[in-house]
C-alpha positions as MATLAB code, in Angstrom:
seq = 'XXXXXXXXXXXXXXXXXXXXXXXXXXXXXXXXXXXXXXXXXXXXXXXXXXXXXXXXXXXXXXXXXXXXXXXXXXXXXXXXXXXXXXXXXXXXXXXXXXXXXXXXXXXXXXXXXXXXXXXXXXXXXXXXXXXXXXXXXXXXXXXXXXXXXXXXXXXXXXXXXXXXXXXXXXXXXXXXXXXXXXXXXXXXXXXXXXXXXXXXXXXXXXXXXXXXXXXXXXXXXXXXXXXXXXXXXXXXXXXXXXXXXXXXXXXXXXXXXXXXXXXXXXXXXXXXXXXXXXXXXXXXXXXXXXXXXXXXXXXXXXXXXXXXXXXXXXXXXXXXXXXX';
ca = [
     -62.582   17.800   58.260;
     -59.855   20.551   57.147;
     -60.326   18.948   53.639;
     -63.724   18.062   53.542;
     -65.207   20.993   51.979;
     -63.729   20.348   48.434;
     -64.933   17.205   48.614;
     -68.339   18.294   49.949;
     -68.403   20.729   46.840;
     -66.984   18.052   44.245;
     -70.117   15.708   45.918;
     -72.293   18.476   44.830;
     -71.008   19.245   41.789;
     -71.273   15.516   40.438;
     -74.543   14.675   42.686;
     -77.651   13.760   40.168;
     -80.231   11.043   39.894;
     -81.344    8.884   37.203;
     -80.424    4.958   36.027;
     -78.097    3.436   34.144;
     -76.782   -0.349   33.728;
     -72.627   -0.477   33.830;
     -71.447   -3.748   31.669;
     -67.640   -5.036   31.795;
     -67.207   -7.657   29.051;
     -63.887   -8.928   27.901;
     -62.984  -11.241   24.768;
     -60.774  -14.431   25.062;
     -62.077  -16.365   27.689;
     -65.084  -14.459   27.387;
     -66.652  -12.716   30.865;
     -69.249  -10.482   31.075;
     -70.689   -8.911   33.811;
     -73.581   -6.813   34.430;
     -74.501   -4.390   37.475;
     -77.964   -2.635   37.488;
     -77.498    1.145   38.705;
     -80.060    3.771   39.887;
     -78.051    6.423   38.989;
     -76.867    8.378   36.168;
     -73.287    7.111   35.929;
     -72.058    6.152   32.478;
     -72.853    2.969   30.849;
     -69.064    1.597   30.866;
     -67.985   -1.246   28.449;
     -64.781   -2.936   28.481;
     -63.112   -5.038   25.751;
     -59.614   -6.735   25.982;
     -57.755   -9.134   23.521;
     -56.672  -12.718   24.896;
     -53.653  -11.462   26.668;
     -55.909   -8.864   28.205;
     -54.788   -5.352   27.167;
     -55.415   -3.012   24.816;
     -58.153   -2.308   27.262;
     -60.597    0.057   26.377;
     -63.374    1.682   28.995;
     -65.977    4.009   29.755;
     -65.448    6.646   32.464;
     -67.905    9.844   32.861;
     -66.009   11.431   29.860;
     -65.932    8.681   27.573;
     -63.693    5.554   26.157;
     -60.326    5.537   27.600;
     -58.006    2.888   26.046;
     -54.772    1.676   27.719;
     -52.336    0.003   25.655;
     -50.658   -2.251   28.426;
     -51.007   -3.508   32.140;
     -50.036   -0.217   33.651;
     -47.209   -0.290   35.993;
     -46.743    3.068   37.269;
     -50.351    4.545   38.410;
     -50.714    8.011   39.605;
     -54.375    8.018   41.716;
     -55.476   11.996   42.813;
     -58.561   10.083   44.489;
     -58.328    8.750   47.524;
     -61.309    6.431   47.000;
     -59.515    5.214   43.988;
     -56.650    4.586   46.009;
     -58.414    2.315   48.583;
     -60.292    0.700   45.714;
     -56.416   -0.215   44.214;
     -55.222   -1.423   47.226;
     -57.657   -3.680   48.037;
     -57.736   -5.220   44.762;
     -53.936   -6.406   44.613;
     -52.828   -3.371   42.691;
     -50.998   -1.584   45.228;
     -47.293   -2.616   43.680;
     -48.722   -0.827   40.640;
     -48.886    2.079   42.333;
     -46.371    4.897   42.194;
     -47.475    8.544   43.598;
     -51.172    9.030   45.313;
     -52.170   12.015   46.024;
     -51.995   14.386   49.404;
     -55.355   13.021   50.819;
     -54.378    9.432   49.966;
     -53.956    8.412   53.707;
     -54.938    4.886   53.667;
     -53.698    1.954   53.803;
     -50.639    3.139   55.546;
     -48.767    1.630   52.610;
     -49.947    4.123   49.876;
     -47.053    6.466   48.510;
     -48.575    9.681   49.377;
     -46.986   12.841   47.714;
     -47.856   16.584   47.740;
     -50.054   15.956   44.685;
     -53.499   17.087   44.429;
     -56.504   15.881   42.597;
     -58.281   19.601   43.379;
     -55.822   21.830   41.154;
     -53.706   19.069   39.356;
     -50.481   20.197   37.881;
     -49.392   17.956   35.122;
     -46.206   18.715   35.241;
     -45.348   17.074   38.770;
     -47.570   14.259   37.704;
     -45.399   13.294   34.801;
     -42.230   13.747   37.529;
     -43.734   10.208   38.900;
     -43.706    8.665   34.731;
     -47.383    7.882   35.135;
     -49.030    5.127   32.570;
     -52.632    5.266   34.169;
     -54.003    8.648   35.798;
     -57.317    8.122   38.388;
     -58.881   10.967   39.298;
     -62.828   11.831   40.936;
     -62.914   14.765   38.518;
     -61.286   17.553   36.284;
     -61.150   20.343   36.995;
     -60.709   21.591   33.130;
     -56.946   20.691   31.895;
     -56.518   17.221   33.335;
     -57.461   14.921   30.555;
     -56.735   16.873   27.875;
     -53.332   17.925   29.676;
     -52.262   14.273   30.386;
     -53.389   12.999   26.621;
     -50.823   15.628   25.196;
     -48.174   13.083   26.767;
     -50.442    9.846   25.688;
     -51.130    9.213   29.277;
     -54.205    8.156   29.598;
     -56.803    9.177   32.977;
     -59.971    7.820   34.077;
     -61.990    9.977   36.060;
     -64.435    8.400   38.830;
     -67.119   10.949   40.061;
     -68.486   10.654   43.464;
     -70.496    7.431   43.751;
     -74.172    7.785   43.725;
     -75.223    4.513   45.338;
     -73.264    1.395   46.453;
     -73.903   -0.237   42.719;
     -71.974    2.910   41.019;
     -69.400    1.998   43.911;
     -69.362   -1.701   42.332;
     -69.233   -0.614   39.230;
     -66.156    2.038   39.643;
     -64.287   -0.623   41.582;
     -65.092   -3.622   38.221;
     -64.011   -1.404   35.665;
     -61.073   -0.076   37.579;
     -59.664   -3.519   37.932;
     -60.608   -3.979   34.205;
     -58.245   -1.205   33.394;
     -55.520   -2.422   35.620;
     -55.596   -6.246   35.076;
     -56.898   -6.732   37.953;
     -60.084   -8.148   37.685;
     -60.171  -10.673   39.508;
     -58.809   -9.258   42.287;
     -61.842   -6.128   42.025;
     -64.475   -8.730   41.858;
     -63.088  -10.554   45.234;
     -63.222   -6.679   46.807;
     -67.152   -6.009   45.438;
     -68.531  -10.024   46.683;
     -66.465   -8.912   50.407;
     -68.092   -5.759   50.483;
     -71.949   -7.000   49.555;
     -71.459  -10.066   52.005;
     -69.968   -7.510   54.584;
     -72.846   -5.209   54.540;
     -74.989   -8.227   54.830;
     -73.436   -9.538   57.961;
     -73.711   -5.729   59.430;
     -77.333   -5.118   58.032;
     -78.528   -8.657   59.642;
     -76.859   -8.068   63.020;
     -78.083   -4.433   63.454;
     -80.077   -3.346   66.312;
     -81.867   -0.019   64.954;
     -85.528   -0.246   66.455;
     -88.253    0.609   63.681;
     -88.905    4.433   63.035;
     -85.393    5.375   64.284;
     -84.826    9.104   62.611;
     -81.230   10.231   61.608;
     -79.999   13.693   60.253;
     -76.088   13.014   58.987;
     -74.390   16.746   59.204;
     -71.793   16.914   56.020;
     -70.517   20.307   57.455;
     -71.173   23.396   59.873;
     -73.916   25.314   57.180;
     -75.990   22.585   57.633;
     -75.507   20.702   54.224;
     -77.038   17.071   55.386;
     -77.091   13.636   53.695;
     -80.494   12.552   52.144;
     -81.521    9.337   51.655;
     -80.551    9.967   47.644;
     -77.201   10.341   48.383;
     -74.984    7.203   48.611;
     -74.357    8.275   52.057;
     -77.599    8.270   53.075;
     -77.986    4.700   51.109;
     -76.429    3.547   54.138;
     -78.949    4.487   56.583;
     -81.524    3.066   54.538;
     -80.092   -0.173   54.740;
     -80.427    0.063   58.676;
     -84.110    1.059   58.091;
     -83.165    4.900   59.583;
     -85.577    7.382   58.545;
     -83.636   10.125   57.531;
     -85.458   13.663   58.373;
     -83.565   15.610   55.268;
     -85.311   13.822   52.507;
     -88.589   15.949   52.873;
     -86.159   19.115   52.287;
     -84.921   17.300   48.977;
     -87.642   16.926   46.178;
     -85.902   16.818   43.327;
     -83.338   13.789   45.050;
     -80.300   16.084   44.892;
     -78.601   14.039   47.690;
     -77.053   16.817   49.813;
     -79.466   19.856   50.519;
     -78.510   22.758   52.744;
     -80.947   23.118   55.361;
     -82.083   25.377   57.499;
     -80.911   25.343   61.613;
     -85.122   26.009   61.933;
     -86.261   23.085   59.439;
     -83.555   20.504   61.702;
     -85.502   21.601   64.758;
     -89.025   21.015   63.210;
     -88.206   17.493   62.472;
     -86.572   16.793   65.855;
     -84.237   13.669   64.726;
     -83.811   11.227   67.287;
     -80.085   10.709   66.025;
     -77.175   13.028   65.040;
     -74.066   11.863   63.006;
     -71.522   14.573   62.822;
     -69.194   13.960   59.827;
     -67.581   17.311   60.916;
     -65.874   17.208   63.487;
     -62.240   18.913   62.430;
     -64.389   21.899   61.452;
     -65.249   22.363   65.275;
     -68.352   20.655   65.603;
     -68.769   18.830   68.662;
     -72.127   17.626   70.337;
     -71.740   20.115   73.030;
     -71.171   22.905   70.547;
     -74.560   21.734   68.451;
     -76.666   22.170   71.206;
     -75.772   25.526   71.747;
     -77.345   26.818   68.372;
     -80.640   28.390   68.934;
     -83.317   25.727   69.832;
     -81.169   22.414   69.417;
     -80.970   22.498   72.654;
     -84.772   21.159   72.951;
     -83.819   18.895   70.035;
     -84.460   15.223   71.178;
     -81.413   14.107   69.758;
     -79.322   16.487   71.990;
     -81.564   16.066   75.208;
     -80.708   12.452   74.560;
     -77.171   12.592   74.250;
     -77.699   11.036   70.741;
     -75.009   12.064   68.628;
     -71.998   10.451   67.276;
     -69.318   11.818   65.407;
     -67.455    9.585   62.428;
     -64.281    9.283   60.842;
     -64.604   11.790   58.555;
     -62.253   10.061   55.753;
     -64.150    6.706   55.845;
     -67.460    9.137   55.394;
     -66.301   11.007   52.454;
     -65.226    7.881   50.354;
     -67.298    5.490   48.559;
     -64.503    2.502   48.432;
     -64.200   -0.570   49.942;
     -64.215    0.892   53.621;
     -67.843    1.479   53.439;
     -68.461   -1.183   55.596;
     -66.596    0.668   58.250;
     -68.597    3.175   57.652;
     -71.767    1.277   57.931;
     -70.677   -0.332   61.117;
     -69.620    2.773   63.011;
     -73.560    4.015   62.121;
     -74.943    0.514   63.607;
     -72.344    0.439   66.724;
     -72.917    3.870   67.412;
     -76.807    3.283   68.061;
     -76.419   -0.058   69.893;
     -74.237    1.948   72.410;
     -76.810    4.364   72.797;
     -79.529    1.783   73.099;
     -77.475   -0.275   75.285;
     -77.241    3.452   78.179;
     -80.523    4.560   77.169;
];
């Protein structure tokens, strides 16, 4: 899409592997809760007094602390936008950024979350700044005004999706609210998982843009297609579990995927223009007619519409089983 390659670069800027356990704990009527990661996000802790703020939390650069229940949120993510909504903390909301496009109801300004300006933040009298990243003047911009921003990197796997959506509602007073959106989500991807038709040693290549960066199965993306039981023919071309290798159009035609997901589809890439790069054209995939194309916004986010995702992926093969 026309704004997918900052995000594709932001996913591999922030794409790594390693483990992690993310604990949200507050005092008072005492709550803790614990979500095992397999990734390398930060260990996040969050304490609150009886009446539930001062909060204090642990985002990739370290402890944030917000005085109060913020009221007037400024969100440059659009994942962290969805994830607000669907908690209940959409009236908290103020200004989202220009790739906020959902839910319909999100107040979506000409901000962006690529080259921030902190001056036509503070125009919106922000309490709480979310943000996937920074580009270098953000945080320390923002804490100049005693605004304080928590930065959510691209999610890894579903449990550092979990995790970004239980400590968001943490710092928002909203906890409840995020742990009602994580439980829909897991029981979601259940129902989806259970119902799916994918026959055993189904093989998938997910296309993240026109040079031929793909999803492996170490990318939270890719995740997905595990759950289906898709073998996913990048993951030989990514040893060291990057996520999102760039492969070669020659390496694509070795391993002769049965199934193509385009998740690039603004950028021009259509199944009928796929098959006419050199050799694809013998590809079973594309003899098959089996390619889809997805909604490239629900396949760039890591919020609560990942279930969408997830279902487009299982509908898209039952069709093609169903005319096959």
């Amino acid at each position: 899409m026309r704004r997918f390659a900052p995000l594709l670069a932001l996913i591999l800027v922030t794409a790594a592997c390693g483990s992690g356990v993310v604990a949200v704990t507050t005092t008072g009527d005492t709550t803790t809760t614990v979500v095992n990661t397999t990734t390398s996000q930060p260990e996040t802790t969050t304490t609150t007094l009886d009446d539930g703020f001062p909060v204090t939390v642990e985002d990739m650069n370290g402890s944030v602390t917000i005085e109060a229940r913020p009221v007037s949120i400024v969100s440059l993510s659009a994942t962290a936008t969805e994830m607000l909504f669907a908690m209940g903390a959409g009236d908290q909301v103020v200004a989202v950024d220009e790739y906020s496009n959902y839910p319909d109801e999100a107040p979506t300004t000409s901000l962006t979350g690529f080259n921030p300006s902190i001056e036509a933040i503070l125009t919106y009298g922000p309490d709480l700044v979310v943000a996937s990243w920074d580009p270098g003047e953000l945080v320390e911009g923002m804490s100049a005004f005693d605004v304080p921003v928590l930065v959510f990197p691209t999610a890894l796997s579903l449990d550092d999706s979990y995790a970004q959506t239980e400590t968001l509602g943490a710092a928002t007073g909203n906890i409840d609210g995020a742990a009602d959106v994580v439980a829909q989500i897991q029981t979601d991807i259940q129902i989806v998982v259970g119902a799916s038709p994918v026959p055993e040693g189904l093989s998938i290549f997910h296309e993240a843009d026109p040079t031929l960066y793909a999803a492996s199965s170490f990318s939270f993306i890719g995740q997905l297609y595990s759950l289906l039981g898709l073998e996913n023919v990048v993951d030989e071309a990514d040893p060291d579990q990057f996520g999102f290798p760039q492969l070669s159009s020659e390496y694509l035609v070795a391993a002769d995927p049965d199934f193509i997901f385009l998740a690039d589809a603004s950028l021009g890439m259509t199944p009928d223009i796929i098959a006419l790069r050199p050799g694809w054209d013998q590809m079973s995939a594309v003899k098959n007619g089996a390619i889809a194309t997805l909604d490239e916004d629900i396949a760039s986010r890591w919020g609560p519409r990942v279930v969408d995702l997830l279902r487009s992926i299982s509908d898209a093969i039952a069709e093609y089983l169903l005319t096959s």
